[in-house]
Each structure stands twice: as structure tokens, then as C-alpha cells.
PyMOL Python script that loads the backbone (N, CA, C, O; Angstrom):
from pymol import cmd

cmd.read_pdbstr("""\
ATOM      1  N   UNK A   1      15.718  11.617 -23.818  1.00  0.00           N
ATOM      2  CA  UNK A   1      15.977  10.298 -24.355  1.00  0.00           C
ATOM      3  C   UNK A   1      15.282  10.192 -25.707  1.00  0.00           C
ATOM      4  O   UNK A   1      14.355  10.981 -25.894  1.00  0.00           O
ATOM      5  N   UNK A   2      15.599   9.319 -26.695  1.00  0.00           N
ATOM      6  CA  UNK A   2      15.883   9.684 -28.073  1.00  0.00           C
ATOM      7  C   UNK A   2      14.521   8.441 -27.868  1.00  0.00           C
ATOM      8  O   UNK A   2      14.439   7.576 -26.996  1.00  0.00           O
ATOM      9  N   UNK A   3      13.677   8.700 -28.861  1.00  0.00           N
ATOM     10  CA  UNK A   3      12.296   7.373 -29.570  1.00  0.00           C
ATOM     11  C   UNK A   3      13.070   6.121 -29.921  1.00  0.00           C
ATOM     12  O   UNK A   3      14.048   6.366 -30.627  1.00  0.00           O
ATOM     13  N   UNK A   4      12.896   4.842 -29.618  1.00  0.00           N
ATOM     14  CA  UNK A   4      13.447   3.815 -29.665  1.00  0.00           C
ATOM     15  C   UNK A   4      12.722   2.472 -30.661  1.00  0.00           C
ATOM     16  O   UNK A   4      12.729   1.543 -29.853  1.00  0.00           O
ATOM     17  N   UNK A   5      12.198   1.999 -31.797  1.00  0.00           N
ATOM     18  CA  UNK A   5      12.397   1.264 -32.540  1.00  0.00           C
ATOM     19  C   UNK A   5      11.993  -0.099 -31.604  1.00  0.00           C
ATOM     20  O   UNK A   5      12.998  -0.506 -31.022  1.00  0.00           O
ATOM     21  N   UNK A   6      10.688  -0.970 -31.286  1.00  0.00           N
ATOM     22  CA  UNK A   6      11.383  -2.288 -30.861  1.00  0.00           C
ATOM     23  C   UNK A   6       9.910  -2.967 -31.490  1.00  0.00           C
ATOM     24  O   UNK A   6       8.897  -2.360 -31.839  1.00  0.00           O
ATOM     25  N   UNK A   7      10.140  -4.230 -31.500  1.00  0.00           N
ATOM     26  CA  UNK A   7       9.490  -5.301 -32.641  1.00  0.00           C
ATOM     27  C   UNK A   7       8.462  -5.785 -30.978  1.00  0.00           C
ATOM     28  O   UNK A   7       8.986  -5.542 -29.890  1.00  0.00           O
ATOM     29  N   UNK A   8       6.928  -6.503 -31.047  1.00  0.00           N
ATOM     30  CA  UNK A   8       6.334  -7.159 -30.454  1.00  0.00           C
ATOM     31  C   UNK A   8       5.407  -7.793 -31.404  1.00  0.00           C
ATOM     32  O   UNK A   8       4.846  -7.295 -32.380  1.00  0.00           O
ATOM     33  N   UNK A   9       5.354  -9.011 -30.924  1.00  0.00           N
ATOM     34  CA  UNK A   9       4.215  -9.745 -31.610  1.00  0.00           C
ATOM     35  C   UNK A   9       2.423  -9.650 -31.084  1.00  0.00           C
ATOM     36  O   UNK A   9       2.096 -10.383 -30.150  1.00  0.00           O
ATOM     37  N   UNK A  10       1.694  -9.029 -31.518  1.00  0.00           N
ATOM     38  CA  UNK A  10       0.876  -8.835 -31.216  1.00  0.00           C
ATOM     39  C   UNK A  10      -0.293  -9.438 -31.684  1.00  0.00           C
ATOM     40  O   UNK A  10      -0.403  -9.350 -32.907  1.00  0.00           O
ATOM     41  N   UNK A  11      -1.433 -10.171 -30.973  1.00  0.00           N
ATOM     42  CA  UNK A  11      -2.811 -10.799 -31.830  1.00  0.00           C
ATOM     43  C   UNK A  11      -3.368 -10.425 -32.694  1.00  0.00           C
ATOM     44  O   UNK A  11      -3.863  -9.334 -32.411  1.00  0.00           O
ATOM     45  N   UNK A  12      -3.599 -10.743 -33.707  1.00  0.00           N
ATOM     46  CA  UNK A  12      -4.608 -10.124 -34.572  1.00  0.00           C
ATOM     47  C   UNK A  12      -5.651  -9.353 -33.878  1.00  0.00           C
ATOM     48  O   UNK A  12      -5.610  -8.126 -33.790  1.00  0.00           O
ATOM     49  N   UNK A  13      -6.467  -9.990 -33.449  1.00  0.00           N
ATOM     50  CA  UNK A  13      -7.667  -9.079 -32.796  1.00  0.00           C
ATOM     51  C   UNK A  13      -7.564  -7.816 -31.844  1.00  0.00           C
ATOM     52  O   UNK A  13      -8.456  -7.245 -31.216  1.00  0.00           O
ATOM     53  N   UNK A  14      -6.159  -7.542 -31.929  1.00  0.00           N
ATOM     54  CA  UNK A  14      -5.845  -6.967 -30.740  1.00  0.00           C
ATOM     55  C   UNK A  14      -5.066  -5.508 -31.918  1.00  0.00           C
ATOM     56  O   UNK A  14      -5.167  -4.303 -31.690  1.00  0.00           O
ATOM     57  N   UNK A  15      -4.331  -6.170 -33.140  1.00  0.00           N
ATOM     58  CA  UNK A  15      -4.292  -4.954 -33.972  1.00  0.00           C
ATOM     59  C   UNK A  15      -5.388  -4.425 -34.517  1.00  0.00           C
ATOM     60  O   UNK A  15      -5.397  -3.209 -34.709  1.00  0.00           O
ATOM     61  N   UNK A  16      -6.451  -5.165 -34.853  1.00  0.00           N
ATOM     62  CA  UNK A  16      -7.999  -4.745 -35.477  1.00  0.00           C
ATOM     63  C   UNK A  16      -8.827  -4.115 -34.620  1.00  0.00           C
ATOM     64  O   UNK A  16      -9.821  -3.523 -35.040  1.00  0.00           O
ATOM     65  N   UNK A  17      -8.548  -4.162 -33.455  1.00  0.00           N
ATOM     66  CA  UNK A  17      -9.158  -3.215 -32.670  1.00  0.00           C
ATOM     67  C   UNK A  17      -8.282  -1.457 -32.310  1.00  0.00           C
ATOM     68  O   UNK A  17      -8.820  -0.358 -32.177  1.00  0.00           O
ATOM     69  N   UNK A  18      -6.609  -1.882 -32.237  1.00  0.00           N
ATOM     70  CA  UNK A  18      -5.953  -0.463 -32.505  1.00  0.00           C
ATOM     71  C   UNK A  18      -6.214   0.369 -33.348  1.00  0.00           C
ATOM     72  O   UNK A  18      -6.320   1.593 -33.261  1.00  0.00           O
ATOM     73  N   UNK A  19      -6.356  -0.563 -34.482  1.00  0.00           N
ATOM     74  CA  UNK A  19      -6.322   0.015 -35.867  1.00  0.00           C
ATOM     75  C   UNK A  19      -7.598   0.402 -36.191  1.00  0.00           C
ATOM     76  O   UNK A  19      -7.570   1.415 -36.889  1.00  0.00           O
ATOM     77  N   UNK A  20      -8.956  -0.091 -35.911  1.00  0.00           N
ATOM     78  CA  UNK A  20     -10.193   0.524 -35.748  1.00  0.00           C
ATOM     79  C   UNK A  20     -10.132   1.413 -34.706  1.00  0.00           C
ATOM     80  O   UNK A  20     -10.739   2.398 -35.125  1.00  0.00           O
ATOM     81  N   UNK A  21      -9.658   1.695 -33.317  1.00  0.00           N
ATOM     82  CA  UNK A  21      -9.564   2.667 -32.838  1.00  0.00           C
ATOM     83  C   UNK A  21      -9.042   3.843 -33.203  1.00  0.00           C
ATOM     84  O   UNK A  21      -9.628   4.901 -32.975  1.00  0.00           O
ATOM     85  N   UNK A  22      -7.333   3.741 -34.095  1.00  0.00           N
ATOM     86  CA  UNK A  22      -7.132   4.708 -34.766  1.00  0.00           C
ATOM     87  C   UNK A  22      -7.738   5.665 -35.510  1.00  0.00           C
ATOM     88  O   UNK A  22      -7.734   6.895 -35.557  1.00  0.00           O
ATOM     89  N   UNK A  23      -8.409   4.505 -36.244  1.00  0.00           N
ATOM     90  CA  UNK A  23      -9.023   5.361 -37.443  1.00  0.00           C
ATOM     91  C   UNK A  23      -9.921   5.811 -37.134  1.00  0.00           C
ATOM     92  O   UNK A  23     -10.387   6.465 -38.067  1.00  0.00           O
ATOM     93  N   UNK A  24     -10.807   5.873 -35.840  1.00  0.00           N
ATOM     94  CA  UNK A  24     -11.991   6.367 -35.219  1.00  0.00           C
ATOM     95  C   UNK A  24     -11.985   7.496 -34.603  1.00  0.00           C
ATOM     96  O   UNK A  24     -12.912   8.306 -34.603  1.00  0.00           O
ATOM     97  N   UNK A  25     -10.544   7.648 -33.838  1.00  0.00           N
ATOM     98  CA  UNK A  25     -10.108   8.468 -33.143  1.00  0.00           C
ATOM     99  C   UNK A  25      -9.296   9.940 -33.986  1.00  0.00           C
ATOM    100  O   UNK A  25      -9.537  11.147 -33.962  1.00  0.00           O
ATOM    101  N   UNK A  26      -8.448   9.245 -34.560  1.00  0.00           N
ATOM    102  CA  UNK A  26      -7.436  10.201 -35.143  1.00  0.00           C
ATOM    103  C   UNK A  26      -6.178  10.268 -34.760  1.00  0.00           C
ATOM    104  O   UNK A  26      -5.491  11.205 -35.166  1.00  0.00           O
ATOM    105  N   UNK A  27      -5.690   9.390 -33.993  1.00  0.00           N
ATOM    106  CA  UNK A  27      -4.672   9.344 -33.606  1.00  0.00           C
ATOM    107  C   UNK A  27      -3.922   7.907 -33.344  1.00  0.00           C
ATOM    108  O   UNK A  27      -4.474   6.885 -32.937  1.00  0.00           O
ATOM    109  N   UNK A  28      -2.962   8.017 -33.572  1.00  0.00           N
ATOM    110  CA  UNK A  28      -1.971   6.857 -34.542  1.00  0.00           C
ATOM    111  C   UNK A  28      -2.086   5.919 -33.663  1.00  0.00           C
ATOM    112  O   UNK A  28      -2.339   6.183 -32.488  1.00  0.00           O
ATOM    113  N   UNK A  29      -1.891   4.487 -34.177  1.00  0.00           N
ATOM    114  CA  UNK A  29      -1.809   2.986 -33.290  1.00  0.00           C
ATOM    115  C   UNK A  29      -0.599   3.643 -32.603  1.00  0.00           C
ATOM    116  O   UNK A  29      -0.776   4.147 -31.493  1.00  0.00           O
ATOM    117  N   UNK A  30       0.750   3.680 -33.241  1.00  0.00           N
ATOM    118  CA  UNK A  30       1.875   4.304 -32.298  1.00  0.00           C
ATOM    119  C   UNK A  30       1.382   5.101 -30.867  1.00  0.00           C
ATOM    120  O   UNK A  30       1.973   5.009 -29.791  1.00  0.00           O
ATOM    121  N   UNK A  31       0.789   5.489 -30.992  1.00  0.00           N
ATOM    122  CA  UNK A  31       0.669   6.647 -29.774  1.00  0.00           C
ATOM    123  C   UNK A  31      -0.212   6.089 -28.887  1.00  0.00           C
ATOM    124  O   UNK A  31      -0.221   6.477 -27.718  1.00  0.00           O
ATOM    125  N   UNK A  32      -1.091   5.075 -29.347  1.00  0.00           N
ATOM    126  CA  UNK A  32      -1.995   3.703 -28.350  1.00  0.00           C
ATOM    127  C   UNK A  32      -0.895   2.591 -27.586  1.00  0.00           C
ATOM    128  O   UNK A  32      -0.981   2.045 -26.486  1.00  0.00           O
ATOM    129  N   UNK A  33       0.156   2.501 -28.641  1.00  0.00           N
ATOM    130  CA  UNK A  33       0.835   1.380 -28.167  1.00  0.00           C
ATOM    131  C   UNK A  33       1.708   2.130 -26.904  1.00  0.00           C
ATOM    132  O   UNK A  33       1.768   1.888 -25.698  1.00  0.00           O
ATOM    133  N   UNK A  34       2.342   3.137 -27.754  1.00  0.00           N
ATOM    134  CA  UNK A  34       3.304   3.627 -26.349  1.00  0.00           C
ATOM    135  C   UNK A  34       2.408   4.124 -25.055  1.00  0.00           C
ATOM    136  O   UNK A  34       2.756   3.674 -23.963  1.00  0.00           O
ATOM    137  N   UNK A  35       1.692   4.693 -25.082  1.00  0.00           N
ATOM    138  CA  UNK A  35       0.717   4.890 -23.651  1.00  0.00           C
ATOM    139  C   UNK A  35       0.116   3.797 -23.398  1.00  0.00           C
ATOM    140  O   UNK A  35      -0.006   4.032 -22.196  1.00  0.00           O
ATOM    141  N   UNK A  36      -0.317   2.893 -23.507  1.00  0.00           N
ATOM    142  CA  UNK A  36      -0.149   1.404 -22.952  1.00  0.00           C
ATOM    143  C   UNK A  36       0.982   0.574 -22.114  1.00  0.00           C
ATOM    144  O   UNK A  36       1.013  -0.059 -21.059  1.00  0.00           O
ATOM    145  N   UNK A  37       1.946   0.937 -23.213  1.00  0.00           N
ATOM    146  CA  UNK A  37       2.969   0.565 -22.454  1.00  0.00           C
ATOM    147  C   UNK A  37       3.615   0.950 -21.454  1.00  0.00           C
ATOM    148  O   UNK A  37       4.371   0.311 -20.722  1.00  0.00           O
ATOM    149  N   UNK A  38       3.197   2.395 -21.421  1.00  0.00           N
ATOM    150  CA  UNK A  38       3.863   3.610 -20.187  1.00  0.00           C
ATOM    151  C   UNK A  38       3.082   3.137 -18.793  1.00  0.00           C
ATOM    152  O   UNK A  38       3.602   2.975 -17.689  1.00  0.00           O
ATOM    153  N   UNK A  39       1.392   2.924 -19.239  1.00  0.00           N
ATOM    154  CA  UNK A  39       0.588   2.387 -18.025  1.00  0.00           C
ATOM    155  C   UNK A  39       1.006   1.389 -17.568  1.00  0.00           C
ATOM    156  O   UNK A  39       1.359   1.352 -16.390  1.00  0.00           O
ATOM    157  N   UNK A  40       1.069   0.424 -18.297  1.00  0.00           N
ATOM    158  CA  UNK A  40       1.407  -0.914 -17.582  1.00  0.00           C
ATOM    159  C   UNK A  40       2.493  -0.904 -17.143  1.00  0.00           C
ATOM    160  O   UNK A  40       2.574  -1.968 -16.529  1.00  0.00           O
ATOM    161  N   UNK A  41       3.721  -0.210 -17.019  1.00  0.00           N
ATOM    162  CA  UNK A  41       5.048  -0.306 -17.138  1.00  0.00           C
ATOM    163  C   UNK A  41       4.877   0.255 -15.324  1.00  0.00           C
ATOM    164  O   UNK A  41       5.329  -0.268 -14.305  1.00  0.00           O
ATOM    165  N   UNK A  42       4.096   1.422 -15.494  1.00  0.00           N
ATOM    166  CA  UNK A  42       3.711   1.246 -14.206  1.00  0.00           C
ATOM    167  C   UNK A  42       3.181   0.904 -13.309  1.00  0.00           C
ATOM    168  O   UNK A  42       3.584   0.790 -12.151  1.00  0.00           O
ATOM    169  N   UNK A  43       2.034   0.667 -13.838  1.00  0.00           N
ATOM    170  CA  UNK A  43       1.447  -0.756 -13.048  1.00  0.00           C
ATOM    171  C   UNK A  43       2.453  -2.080 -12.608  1.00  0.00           C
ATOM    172  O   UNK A  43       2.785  -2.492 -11.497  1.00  0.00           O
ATOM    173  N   UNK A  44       2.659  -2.375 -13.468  1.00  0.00           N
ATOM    174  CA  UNK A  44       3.850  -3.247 -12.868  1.00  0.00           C
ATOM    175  C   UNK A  44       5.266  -3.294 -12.343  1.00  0.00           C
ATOM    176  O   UNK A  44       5.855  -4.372 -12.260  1.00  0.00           O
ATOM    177  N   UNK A  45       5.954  -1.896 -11.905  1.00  0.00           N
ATOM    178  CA  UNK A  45       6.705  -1.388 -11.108  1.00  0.00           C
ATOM    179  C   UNK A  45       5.975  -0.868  -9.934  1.00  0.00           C
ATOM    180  O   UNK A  45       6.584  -0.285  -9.037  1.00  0.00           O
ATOM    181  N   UNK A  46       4.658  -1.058  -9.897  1.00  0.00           N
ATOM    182  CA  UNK A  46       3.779  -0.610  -8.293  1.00  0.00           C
ATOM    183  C   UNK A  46       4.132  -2.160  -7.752  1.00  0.00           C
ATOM    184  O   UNK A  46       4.505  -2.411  -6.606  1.00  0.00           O
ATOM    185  N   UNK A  47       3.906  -3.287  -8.973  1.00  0.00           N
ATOM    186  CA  UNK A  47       3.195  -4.254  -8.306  1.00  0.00           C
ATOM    187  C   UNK A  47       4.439  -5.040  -7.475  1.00  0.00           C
ATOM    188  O   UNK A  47       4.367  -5.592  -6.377  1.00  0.00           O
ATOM    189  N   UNK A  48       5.776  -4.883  -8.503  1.00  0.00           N
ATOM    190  CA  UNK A  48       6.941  -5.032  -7.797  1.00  0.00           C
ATOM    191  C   UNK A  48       7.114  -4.578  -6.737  1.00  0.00           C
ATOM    192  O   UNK A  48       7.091  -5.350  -5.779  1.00  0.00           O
ATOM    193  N   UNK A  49       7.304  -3.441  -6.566  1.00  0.00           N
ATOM    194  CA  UNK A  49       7.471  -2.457  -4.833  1.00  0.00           C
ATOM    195  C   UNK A  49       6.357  -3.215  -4.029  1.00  0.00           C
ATOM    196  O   UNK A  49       6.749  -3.653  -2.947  1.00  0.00           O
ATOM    197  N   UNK A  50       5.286  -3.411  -4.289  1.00  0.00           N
ATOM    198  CA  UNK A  50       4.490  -3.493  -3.056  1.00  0.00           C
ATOM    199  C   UNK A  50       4.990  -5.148  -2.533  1.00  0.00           C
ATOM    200  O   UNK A  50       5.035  -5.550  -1.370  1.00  0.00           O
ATOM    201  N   UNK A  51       5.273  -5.782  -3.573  1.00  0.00           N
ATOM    202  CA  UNK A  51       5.590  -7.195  -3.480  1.00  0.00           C
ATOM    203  C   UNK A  51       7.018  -7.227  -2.581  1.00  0.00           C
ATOM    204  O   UNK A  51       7.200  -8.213  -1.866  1.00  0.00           O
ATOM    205  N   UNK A  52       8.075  -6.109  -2.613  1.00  0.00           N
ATOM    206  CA  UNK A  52       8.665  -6.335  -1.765  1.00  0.00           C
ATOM    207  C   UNK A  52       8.389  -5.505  -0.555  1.00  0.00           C
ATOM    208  O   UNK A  52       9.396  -5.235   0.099  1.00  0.00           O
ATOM    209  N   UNK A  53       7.301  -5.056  -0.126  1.00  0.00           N
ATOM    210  CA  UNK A  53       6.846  -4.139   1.292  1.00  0.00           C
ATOM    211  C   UNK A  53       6.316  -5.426   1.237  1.00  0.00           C
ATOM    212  O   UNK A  53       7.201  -5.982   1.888  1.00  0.00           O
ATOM    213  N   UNK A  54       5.606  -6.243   0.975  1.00  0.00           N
ATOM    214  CA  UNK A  54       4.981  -7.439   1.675  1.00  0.00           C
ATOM    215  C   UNK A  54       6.210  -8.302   2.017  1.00  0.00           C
ATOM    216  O   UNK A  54       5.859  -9.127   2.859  1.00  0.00           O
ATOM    217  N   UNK A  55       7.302  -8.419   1.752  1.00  0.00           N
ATOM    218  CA  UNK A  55       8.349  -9.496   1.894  1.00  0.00           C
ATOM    219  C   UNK A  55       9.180  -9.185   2.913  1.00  0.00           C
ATOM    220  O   UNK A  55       9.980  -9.875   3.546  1.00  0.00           O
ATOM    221  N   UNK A  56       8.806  -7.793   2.994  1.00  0.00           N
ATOM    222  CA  UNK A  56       9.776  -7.029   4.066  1.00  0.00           C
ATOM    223  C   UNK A  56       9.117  -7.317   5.355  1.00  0.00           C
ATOM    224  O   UNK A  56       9.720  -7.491   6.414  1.00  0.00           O
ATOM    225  N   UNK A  57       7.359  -7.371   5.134  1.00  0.00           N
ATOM    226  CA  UNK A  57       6.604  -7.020   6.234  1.00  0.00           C
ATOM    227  C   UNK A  57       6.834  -8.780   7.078  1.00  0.00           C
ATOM    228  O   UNK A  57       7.232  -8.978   8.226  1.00  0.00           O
ATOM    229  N   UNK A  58       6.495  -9.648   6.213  1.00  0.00           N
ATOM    230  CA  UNK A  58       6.789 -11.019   6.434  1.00  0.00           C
ATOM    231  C   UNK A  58       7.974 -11.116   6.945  1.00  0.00           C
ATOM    232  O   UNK A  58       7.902 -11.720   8.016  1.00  0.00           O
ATOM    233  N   UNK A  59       9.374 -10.705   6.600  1.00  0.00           N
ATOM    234  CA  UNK A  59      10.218 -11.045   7.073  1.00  0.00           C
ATOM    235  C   UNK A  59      10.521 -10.783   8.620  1.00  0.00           C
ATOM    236  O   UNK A  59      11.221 -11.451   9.381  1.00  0.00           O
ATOM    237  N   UNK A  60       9.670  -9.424   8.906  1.00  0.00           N
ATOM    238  CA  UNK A  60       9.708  -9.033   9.735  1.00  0.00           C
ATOM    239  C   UNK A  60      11.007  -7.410   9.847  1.00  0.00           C
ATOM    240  O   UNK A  60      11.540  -7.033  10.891  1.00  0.00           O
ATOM    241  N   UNK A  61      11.182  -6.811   8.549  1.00  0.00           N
ATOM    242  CA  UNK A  61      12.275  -5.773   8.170  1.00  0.00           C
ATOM    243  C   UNK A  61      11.601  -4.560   8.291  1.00  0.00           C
ATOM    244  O   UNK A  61      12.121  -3.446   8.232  1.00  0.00           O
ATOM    245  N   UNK A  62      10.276  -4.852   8.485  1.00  0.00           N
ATOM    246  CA  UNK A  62       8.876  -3.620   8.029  1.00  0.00           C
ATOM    247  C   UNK A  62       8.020  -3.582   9.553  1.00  0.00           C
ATOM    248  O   UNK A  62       8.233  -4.461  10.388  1.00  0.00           O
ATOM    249  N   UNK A  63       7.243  -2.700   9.752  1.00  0.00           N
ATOM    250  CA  UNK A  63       6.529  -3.051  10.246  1.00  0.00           C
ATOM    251  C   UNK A  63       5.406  -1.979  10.141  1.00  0.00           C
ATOM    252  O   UNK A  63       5.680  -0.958   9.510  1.00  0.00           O
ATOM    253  N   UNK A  64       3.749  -2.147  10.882  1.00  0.00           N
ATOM    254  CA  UNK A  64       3.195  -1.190  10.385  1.00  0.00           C
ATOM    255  C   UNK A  64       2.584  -0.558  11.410  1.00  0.00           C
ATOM    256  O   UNK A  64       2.796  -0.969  12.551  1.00  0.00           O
ATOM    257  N   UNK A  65       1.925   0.289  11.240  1.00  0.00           N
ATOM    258  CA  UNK A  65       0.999   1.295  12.709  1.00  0.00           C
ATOM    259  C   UNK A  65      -0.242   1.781  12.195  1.00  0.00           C
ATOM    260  O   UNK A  65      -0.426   2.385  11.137  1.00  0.00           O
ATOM    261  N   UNK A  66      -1.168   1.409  13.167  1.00  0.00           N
ATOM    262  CA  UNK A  66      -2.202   1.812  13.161  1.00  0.00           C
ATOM    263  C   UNK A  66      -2.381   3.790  12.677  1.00  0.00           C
ATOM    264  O   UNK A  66      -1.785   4.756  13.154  1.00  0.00           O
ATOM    265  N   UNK A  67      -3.267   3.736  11.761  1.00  0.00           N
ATOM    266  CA  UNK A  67      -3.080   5.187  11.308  1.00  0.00           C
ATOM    267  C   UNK A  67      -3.675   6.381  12.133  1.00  0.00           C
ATOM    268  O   UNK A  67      -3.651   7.593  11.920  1.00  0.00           O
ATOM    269  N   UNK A  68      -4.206   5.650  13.122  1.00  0.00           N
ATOM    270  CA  UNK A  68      -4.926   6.952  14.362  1.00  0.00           C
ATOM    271  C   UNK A  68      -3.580   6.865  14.885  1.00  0.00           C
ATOM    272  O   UNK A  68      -2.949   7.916  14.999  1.00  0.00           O
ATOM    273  N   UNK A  69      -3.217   6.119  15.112  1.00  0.00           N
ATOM    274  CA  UNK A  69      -1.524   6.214  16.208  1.00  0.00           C
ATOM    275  C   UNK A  69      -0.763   7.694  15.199  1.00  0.00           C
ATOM    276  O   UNK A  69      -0.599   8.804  15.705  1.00  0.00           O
ATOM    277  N   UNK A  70      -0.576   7.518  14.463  1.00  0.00           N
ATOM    278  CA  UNK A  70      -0.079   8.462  12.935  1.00  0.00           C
ATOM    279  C   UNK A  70      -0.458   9.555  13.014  1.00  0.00           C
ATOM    280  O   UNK A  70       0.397  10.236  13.579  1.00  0.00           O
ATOM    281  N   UNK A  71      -1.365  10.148  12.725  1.00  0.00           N
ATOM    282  CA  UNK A  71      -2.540  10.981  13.231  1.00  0.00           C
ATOM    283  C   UNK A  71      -2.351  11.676  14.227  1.00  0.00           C
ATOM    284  O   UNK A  71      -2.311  12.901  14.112  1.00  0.00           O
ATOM    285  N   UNK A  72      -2.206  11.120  15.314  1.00  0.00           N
ATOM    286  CA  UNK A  72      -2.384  11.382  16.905  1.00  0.00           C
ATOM    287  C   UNK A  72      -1.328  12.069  16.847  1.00  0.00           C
ATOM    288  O   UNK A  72      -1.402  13.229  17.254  1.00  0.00           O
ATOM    289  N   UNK A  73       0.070  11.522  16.286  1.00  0.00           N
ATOM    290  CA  UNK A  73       1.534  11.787  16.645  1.00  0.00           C
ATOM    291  C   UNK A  73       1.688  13.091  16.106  1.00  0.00           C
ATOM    292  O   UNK A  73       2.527  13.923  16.451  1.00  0.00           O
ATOM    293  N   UNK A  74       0.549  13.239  14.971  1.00  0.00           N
ATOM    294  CA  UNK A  74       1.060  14.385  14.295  1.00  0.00           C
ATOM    295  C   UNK A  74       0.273  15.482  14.273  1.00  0.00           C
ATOM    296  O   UNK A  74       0.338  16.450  13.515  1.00  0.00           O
ATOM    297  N   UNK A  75      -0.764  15.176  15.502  1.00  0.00           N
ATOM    298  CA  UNK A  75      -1.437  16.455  15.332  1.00  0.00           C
ATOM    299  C   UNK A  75      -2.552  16.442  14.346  1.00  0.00           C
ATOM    300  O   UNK A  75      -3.047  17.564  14.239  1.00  0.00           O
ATOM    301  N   UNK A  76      -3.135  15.498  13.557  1.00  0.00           N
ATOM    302  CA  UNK A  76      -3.840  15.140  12.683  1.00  0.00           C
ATOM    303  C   UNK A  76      -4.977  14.832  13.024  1.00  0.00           C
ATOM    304  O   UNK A  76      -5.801  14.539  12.158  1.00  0.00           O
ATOM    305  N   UNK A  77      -5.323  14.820  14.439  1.00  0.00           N
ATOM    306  CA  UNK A  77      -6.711  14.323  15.077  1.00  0.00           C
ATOM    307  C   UNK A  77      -7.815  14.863  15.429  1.00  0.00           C
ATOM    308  O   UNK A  77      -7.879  15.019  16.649  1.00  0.00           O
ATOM    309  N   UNK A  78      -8.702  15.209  14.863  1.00  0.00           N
ATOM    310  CA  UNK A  78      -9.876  16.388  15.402  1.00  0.00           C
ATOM    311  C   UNK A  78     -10.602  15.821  16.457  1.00  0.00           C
ATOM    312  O   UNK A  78     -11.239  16.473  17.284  1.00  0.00           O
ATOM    313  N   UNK A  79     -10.502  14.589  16.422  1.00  0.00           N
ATOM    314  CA  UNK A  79     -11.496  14.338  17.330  1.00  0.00           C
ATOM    315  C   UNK A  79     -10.597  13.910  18.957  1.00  0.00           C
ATOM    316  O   UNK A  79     -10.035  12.822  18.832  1.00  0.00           O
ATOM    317  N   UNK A  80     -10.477  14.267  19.752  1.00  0.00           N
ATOM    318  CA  UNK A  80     -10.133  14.437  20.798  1.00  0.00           C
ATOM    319  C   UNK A  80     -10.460  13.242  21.751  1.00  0.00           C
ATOM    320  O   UNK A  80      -9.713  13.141  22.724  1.00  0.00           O
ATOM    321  N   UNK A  81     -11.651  12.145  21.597  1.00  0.00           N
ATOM    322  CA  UNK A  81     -12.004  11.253  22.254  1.00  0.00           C
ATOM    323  C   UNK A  81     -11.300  10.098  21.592  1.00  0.00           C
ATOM    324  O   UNK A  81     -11.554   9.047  22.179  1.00  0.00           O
ATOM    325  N   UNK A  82     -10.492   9.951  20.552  1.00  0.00           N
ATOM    326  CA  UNK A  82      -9.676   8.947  19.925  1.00  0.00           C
ATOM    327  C   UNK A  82      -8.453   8.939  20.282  1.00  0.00           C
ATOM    328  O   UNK A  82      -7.675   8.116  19.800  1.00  0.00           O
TER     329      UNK A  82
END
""", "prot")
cmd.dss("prot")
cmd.show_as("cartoon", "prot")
cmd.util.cbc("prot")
cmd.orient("prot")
């Protein structure tokens, strides 16, 4: 996929700190902004998914198991008195 061009309005204090980071670092505001954006982008596609495993769990579409039960089923258990 081809580098894409897009406009954000950003705080002052918030370019004066890129831009002092840049120049501290050596490496371009561009390359701060896009790995920022890559993090959060996922951060907030976690926060979506989990938001619908909670909607599912509420609805009652989900449900969950104790993780010794998990464990147990799979052979995962060292300890033998659990």
C-alpha cells in the first residue's frame, strides 16, 4: 500500500515537543506521527473488540470458564490435587 498524504490539526505544544524531539533524536516528526498513529490505531481496535466480548458476554452470546477447568481439559495441570 502506497504512503498516503492526510491533513490533522494539531496543538501547538504538542508540535514543539515533536519537533524538539526530532531534532534531538534524528529522526523526522513524520516518522513520530505515523508510529503514533499505528499505536493508537491499535489500541483502539483492542478497545473495540473487547467492547464487543463484553456485549456478547452481557448478552449472554459468550460465555466464560474458569481457567483451571481449561487447563485440566488440556492436560495443562501439574498439579494433580486441583
Amino acid at each position: 500500500m502506497s504512503d498516503r498524504t492526510t491533513m490533522v490539526a494539531v496543538p501547538g505544544h504538542l508540535v514543539a515537543r515533536l519537533a524538539d524531539l526530532s531534532r534531538r533524536s534524528g529522526r523526522s516528526v513524520a516518522s513520530y506521527v505515523s508510529e503514533a498513529i499505528y499505536l493508537s490505531i491499535q489500541d483502539f481496535e483492542d478497545e473495540y473488540d473487547a467492547s464487543l466480548v463484553i456485549a456478547n458476554l452481557e448478552a449472554g452470546r459468550e460465555t466464560t470458564r474458569p481457567l483451571a477447568d481449561v487447563e485440566r481439559e488440556l492436560g495443562l495441570n501439574d498439579d494433580p490435587d486441583v
